[in-house]
N, C-alpha and C positions, 0 to 999 in steps of 0.2 A: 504493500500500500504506500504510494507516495501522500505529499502535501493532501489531506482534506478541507482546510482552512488555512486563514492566514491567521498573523499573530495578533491582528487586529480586528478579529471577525466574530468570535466565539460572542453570546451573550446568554443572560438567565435563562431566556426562550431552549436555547441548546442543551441543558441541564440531563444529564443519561447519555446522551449523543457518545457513541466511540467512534475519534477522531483521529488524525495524524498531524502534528504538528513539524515542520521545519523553519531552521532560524539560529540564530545568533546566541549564545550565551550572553545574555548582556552583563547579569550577574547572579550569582549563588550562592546560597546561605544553607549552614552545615549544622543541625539543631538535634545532633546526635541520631539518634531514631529517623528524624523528620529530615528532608533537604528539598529545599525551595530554587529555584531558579528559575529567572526571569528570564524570559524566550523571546529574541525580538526578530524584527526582519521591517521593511518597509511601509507594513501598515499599522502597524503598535508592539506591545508586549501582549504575552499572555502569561501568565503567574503556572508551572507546572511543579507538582510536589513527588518526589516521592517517599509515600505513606505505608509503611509496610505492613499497619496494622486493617489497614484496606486493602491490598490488592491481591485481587480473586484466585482463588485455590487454581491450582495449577501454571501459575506463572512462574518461573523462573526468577528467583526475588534476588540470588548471589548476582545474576547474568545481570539485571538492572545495576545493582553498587558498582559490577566490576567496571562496566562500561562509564558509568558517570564518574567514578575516581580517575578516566581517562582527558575530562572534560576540563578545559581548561577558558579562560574568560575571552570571549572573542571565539571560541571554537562551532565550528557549525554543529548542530548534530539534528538527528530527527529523534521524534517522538512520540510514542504513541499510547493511546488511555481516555480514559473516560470523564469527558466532562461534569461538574460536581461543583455546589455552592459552595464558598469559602465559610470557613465558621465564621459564626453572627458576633460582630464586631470588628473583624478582618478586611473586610469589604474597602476598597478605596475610590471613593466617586471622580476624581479628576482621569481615571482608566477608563476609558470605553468596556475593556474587558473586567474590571475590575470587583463583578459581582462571582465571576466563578474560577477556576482554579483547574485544572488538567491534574485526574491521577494517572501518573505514571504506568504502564505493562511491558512497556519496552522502550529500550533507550538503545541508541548508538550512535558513534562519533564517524559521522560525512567528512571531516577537515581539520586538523588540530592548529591551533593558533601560536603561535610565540605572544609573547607578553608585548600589549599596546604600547608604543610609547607615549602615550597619553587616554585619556577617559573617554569613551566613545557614548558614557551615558550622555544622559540632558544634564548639562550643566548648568553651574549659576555664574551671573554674571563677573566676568575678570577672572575665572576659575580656568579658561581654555586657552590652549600655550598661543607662544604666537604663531602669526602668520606664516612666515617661513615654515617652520614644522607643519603647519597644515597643511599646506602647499606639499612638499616633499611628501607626505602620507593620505595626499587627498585620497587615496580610495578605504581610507577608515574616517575622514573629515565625513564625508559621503555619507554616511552612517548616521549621524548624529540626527537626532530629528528634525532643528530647525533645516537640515540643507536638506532634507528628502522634503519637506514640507518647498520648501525654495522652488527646488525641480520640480515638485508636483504646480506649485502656484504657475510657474515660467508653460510647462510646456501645456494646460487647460488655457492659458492667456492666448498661446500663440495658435492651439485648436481653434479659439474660439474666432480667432480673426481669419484663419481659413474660412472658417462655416460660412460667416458672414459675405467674404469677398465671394466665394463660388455662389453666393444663392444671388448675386449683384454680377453675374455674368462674366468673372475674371477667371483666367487662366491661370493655371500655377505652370512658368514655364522657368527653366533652368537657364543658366548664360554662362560663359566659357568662364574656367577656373583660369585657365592661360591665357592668355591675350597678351595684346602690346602695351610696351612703356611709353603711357601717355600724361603731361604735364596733367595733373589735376587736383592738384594744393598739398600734397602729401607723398614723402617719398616712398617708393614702387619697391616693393620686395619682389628682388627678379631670380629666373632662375634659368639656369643654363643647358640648349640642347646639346645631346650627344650629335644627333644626327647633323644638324648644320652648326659646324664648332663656330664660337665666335660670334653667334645669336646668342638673345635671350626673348627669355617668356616673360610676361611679369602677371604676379598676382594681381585679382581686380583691386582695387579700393573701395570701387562700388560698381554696380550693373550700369552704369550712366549712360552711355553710348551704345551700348547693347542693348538696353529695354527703349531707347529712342530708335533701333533699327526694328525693332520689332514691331512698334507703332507704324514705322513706315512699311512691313512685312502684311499691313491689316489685322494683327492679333487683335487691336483694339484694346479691349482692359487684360493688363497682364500683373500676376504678383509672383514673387519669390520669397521664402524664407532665405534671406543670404549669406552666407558669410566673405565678408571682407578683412582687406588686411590695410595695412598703412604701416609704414618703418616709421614711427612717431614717438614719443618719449613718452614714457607711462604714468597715466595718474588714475586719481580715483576710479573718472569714468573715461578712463581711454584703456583701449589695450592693442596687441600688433592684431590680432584678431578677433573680431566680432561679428554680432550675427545685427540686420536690420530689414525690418520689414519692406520690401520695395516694390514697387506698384506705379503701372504710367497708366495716362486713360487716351485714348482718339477724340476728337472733336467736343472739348471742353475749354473752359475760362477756370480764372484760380477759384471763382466759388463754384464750383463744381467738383472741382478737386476736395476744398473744404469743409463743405457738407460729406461728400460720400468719406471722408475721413472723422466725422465729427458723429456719424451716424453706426460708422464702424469702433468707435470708440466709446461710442454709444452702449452698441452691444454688447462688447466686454466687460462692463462695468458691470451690467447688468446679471452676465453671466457670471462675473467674480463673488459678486456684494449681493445680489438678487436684489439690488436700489436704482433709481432710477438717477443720471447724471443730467443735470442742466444741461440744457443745447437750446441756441445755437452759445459756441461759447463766445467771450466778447473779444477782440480787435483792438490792438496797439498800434501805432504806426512809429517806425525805427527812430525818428527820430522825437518822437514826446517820449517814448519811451528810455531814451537816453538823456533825456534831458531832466525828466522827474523823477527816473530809478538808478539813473545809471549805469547801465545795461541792456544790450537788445533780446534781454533773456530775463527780464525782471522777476520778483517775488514780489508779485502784488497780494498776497494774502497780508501784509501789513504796513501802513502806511508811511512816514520816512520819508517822505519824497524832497527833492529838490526844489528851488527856486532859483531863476532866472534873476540876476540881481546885475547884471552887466549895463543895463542905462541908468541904473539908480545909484551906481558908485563909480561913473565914466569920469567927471568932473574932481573923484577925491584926490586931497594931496597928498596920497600914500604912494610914496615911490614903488615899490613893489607892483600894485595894483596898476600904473600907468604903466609900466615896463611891459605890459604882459597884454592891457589893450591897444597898445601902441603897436602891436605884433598879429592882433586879430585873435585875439584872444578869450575867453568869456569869466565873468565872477559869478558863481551861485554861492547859493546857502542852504543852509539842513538844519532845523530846528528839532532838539531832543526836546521833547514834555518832560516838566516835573515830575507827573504821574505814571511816567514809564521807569522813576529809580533815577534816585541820586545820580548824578556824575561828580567826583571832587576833580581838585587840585592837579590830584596827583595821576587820577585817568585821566584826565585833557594831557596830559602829558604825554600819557602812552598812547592816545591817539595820534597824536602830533607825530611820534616816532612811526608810526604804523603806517602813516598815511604817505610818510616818506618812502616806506619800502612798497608802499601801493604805486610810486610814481609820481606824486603829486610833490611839486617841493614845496610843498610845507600847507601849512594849515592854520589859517586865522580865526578866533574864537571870538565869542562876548558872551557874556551872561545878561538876561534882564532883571533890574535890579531895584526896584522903586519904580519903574513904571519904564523905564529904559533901559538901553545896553549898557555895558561896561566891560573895560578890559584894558589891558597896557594899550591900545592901538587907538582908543574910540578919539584919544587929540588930535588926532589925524582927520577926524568926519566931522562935520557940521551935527547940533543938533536934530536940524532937518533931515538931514540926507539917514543920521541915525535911527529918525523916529520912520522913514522911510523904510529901511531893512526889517525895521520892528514890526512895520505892518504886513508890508507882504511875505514875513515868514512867518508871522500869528503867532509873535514870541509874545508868553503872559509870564508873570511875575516867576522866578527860580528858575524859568527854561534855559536850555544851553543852544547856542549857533554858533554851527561852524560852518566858514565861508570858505570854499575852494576857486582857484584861480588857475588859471593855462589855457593851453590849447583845446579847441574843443574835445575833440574824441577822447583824448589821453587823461584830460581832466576829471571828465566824468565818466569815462571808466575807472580811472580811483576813486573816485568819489563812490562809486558803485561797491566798488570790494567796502569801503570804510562803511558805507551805509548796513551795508550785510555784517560787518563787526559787530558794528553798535547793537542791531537790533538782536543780535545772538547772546552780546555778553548783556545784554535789558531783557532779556526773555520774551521779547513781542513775535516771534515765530510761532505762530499757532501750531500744535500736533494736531496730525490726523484732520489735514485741511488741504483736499486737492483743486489747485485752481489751473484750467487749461486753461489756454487765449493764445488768440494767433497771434503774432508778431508779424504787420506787413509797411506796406509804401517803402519800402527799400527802396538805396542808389543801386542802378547798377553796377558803377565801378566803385573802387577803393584807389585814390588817388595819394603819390609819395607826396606830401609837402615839399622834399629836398628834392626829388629829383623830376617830378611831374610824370612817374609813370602810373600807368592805369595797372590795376590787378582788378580781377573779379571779384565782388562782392560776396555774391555765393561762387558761380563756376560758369564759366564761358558757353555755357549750352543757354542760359535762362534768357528770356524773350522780353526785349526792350520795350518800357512803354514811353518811352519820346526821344527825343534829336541824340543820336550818340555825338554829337560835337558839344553839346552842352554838359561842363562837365556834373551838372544835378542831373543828368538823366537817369531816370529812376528803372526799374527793373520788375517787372509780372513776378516775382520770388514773396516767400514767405516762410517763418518758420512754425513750427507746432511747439508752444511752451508750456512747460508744468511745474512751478514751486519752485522757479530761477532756475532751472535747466532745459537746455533745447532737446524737445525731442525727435524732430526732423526737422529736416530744409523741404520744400518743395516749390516748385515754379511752373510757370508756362515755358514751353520750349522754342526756342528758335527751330521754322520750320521751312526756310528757305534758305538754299544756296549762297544765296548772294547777299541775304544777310549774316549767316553764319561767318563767311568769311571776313564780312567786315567788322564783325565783333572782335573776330581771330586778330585783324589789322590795329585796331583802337591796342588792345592788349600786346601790340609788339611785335607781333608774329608778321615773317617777309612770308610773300605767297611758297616760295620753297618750303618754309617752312612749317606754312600749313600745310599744302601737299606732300612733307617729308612725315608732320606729327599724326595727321587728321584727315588725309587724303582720303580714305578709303569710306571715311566718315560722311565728311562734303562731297562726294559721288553719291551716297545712296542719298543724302537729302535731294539732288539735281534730278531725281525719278520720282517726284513727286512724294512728298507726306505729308502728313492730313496736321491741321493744329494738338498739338498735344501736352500733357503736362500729366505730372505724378510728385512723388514723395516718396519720402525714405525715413522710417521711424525705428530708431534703437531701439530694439528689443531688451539689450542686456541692460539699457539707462532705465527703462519704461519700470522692467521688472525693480531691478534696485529702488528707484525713488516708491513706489507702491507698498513696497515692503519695510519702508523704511532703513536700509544697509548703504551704509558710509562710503562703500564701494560698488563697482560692477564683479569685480573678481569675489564676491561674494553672490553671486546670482550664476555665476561661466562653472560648467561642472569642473573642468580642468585650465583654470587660467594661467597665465601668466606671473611672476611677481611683478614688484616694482623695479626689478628690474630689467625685465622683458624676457625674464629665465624661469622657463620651466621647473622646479627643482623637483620634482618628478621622474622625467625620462632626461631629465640634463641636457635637457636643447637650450641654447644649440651649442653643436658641438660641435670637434675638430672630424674632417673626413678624412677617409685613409686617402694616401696619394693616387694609390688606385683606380680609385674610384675619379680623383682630381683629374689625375692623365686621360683619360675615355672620354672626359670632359674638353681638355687641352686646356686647363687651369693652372695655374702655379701656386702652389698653397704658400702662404703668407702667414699662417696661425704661429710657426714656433714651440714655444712648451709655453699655449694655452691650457689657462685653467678656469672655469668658470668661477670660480670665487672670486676671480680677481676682476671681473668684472661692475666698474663703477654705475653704482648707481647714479644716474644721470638726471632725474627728474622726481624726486621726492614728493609724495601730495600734500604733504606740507605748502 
């Protein structure tokens, strides 16, 4: 008789039932006579005893001890006996199975374990080694219940978006693992043929040009579960490889993209929580968005926002502040509430430092104080001009403001990190509060200040909405945001030749060079394709932030560390020359060792 139930299956209802049990020793208890152990596997425990003063005439009772004196913590074994109510007071309510008990008729050991190097029960918190060691021993990490609970949440999240895109007419279509090394914001993890020496392949980064040819193929709605790569420096939510939901549509605008993604996320929620999510959600555009959050990814669950203070202190005589408009530059301000917690002395301080290492050089302060500002600086402003700042940041009596100054972008983007400080060490982040909203009216380009060159905003495919000689021409793109993290990009696509290539041109590219990067790209748009547009949404960010985990390598069954090393299977690692030669590579490794590799980007 193999498995008749799982460890998490048995109930009162089953009481008599003879069953078979297999699983995990999670733990055992030796009560002379009596021996309990706790049987688990992927869907719970179940409590199995063996009771010698119970089990039925003609069993083998030595054959039971001998075998379980083989049993070691971690060891697989099976089990088999007769389900029976625990004695009354035993019972544990927070177990599913917790009302009944497994007596023992026969036992034997499937697999003998060596000794964990660490605790595979439920733990409590700060009790679980670190990272590293989990990493190295994920397939006992694996085990523990919050990451089988993880993987179960992760892969009903990613069913439930299947269900929905196929009953919405989408294909689930595949796109090459290999392909060519094309410029697309992120270095190309390539790899080398045998057959034509002196090529390479490169891993995708994403479907991007591949689900735009399939548009032009007539798939029409197409999705993939993906996984991509990107040679990028690791942080929380980055890693060399990830999975993202991808999806283009034929003959649509961006709200049509947005609804049928708002609608599909709709359903998830639904299927997760069995609640129903607000829709439609609401609309940021990139630059209110940076201007009152400080970021084109804001955390609008709590408010903090900026003020535009740049015509109300044009005229002061603060050298600083003139230095900096004289350059085209912007002054805001950020007003902490009294009633969000003290700020003293000696935190304005440590913000002043923080705000430095955010970029910003430096950070001017006032407190209101009697009905006005005050601060080493305020001899500098007119009472007017002061009582001015006072009001359009709606500072009342004990508030604290702090005014940041520079260039725009760079400004309030520190300003953005320092505003996510403050409201973290003031505890104004609400738990257990999901807010989506789209993030749109995007530039299409990103222009150098120093050198006047164009980069893409999002990515050289997204479809221009006015004069590309104006350098505010904006861009049909959008992002999907949730709780200060993006959870995809999507746009309308450029779907003509001869604008594609001039997009190519703005961004630097000589026509060689689009025909050397992108040729084969700009041919299939010159055969006609239809207007199209899709999105691309992190699966590993989506599951993480839902779940509430600091990281995505806390959601990837097998990730990476921070330092984009396996500790696992020890990738990556040196190959034999052999294998180098077949290739016609010249190995460059030396006596590498993987520990010695630096970690390069800390999530710090």
């Amino acid at each position: 008789m193999r498995r008749t139930a799982t460890c998490g299956e048995l109930r009162a209802s089953d009481i008599g039932k003879d069953v078979c049990l297999e699983g995990w020793v999670r733990f055992s208890r030796d009560h002379g006579q009596l021996r309990f152990i706790d049987l688990a596997d992927r869907y719970g425990i179940t409590q199995v005893v063996y009771d010698p003063e119970d089990v039925p005439a003609g069993i083998d009772k030595d054959a039971i001890i001998a075998a379980m004196d083989t049993f070691s913590r971690e060891s697989v074994i099976l089990i088999q006996g007769k389900v029976r109510a625990r004695v009354e007071g035993t019972a544990v309510e927070s177990n599913p199975t917790g009302e009944i008990e497994v007596l023992i008729t026969h036992a034997e050991l499937l697999s003998k374990a060596k000794t964990p190097p660490f605790e595979i029960g439920d733990q409590k918190e700060g009790v679980l080694p670190d990272e590293d060691t989990r990493m190295k021993y994920r397939y006992l990490d694996l085990r523990r219940t919050e990451m089988i609970r993880t993987m179960e949440f992760r892969s009903k999240l990613v069913h439930l978006a299947r269900v929905y895109l196929e009953s919405q007419g989408f294909l689930e279509i595949e796109t090459p693992m290999l392909g060519r090394s094309t410029p697309e914001g992120a270095r190309d993890y390539i790899i080398p043929s045998r057959v034509h020496p002196g090529t390479f392949y490169a891993l995708p980064q994403s479907p991007q040009q591949f689900k735009q040819m399939l548009m032009m193929g007539g798939m029409d709605r197409y999705y993939q579960v993906a996984r991509c790569f990107r040679d990028e420096d690791s942080r929380k939510d980055r890693q060399p490889e990830f999975t993202q939901l991808d999806m283009e549509m034929s003959f649509v605008d961006s709200k049509d993209i947005q609804d049928m993604i708002e609608g599909m996320v709709c359903y998830i929620w639904k299927g997760l929580y069995g609640t129903d999510l607000q829709a439609p959600f609401p609309h940021i555009g990139y630059r209110d968005a940076m201007e009152r959050f400080g970021s084109d990814k804001p955390d609008m669950r709590y408010g903090l926002e900026f003020t535009t203070l740049t015509d109300i202190v044009r005229d002061v005589p603060y050298k600083i502040f003139q230095t900096i408009l004289g350059e085209g530059g912007i002054v805001a301000g950020l007003c902490v509430k009294k009633e969000f917690g003290e700020v003293g002395r000696n935190e304005v301080d440590r913000y002043i430092k923080y705000a430095k290492k955010c970029g910003l050089g430096g950070l001017t302060w006032m407190r209101c104080e009697n009905g006005v500002l005050t601060s080493n600086i305020t001899k500098y402003f007119t009472p007017e001009i002061l009582e001015n700042i006072r009001v359009a940041l709606g500072a009342e009596e004990g508030d604290l403001c702090f005014l940041i100054a520079g260039p725009w972008k760079a400004t309030y983007e520190g300003g953005g990190l320092l505003r996510k400080k403050i409201a973290e060490d003031l505890g104004m982040v609400p738990d257990d509060v999901f807010q989506f909203f789209w993030m749109d009216q995007c530039p299409m380009f990103e222009i150098d200040p120093v050198s006047g060159k164009y980069d893409a905003f999002h990515h050289p495919f997204v479809l221009p909405t006015g004069d590309l000689d104006d350098p505010n021409c904006g861009g049909a793109c959008f992002d999907l945001c949730l709780n200060g993290n993006e959870l995809g990009s999507g746009s309308e696509r450029i779907h003509t030749y001869e604008m594609q290539c001039e997009v190519f041109r703005k961004l630097g590219l000589t026509d060689e060079q689009i025909e050397e990067k992108f040729g084969y790209f700009v041919e299939a748009l010159s055969y006609g394709a239809p207007p199209h547009g899709g999105i691309a949404i992190g699966v590993d960010r989506l599951v993480a932030i839902l779940l509430g985990k600091d990281t995505i390598r806390e959601v990837i069954a097998f990730p990476k560390n921070k330092k984009a090393v396996s500790l696992l299977d020890g990738s990556p690692s040196v190959v034999d020359d052999e294998k180098l030669q077949e290739l016609q590579i010249i190995s460059m490794a030396g006596d590498f060792d993987i520990e010695d590799v630096e970690e390069f980007n800390p999530d710090e």
